[in-house]
C-alpha angles and dihedrals in degrees: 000000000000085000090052082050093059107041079051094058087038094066089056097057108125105180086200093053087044095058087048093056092038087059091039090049096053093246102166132102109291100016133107096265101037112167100004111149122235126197097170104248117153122236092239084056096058095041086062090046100051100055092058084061107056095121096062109124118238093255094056093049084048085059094052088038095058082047112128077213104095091204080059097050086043094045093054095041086060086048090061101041091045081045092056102040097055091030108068096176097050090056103102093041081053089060100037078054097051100046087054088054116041088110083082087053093079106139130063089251096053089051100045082053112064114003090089105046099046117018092029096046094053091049087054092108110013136083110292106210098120089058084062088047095057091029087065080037109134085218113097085217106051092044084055091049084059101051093040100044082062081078100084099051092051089058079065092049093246112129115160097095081054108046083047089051090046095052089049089056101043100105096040123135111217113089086216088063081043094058095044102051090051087055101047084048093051087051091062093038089060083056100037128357101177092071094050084050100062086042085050096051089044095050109016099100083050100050127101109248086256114051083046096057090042092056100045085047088118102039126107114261104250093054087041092057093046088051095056100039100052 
């Protein structure tokens, strides 16, 4: 079956498609994806392709998710998060998998794929200490996977894990983490802005440009525009 998998990615490499993503992925020496490998296969492709391939065993997701190919690592990431949401039982198998191997989550789009939906929604109501321990991670991924599994708990109003997240964030360097946290802070804001805004006027003055522009993206022009010049 993983074979079949992979014939079935291989007709949909399109080498055009691939440089495109390699430039648009930050691929080159000394950028965030160096070395990532592209074969141009589209995410709805993948989507489609994934779900014909539920019934793969762990050890053969672990074989496409080591992969250098990027479509792989995606396609077996939406296998997981498709896996976990229809298998109740597996679910906790499917978690124990994914935190051995975040090291093959290793992009923003990997993250944003699948953190939320797998490691978030099992922490939903348990305790939350491994998300601050990724969160102070000297690995760029694994800080995003804390901030964005939050996601999933902010679709159920409740923020606090975010906004302390957030606040833990909020000096670091890398403009992916800025970009994140802004989004995670605009989410809450769209269910309650009036908590982002008390974060915001806490923490505003503090805040990268940004996360901050990121964070005031719904909100009307005149208090947008109070918010960046000050």
């Amino acid at each position: 079956m993983l074979n079949e998998l992979k014939k079935d990615l291989g007709k949909l490499n399109n080498p055009e498609k691939a440089k495109i993503y390699a430039r648009f992925f930050k691929t080159g020496k000394g950028e965030y994806g160096e070395g990532d490998i592209f074969i141009g296969i589209t995410v709805p492709e993948q989507r489609t392709i994934a779900k014909r391939y539920l019934a793969l065993s762990l050890k053969e997701i672990e074989e496409i998710l080591s992969s250098k190919i990027h479509e792989y690592r995606l396609t077996a990431l939406l296998i997981l998060v498709e896996r976990y949401k229809k298998n109740i039982s597996e679910r906790k198998e499917i978690v124990n998998f994914y935190i051995t191997k975040l090291k093959y989550v290793n992009n923003w789009d990997l993250v944003d794929v699948s953190a939320d939906k797998i490691l978030g929604s099992y922490l939903m109501d348990k305790e939350k200490f491994m998300l601050y321990k990724l969160a102070s991670s000297e690995n760029v991924w694994e800080r995003r996977i804390a901030i964005i599994s939050t996601f999933y708990f902010i679709k159920k109003n409740k923020f606090e894990d975010t906004l302390k997240i957030a606040e833990i964030l909020l000096n670091d360097k890398h403009d992916l983490i800025h970009k994140a946290v802004g989004w995670m802070l605009r989410e809450v804001g769209k269910r309650n802005q009036d908590v982002e805004e008390e974060f915001l006027k806490k923490y505003y003055k503090l805040m990268p440009r940004t996360m901050l522009r990121y964070a005031l993206e719904k909100f009307n022009k005149e208090k947008k525009e109070d918010y960046m010049k000050k």
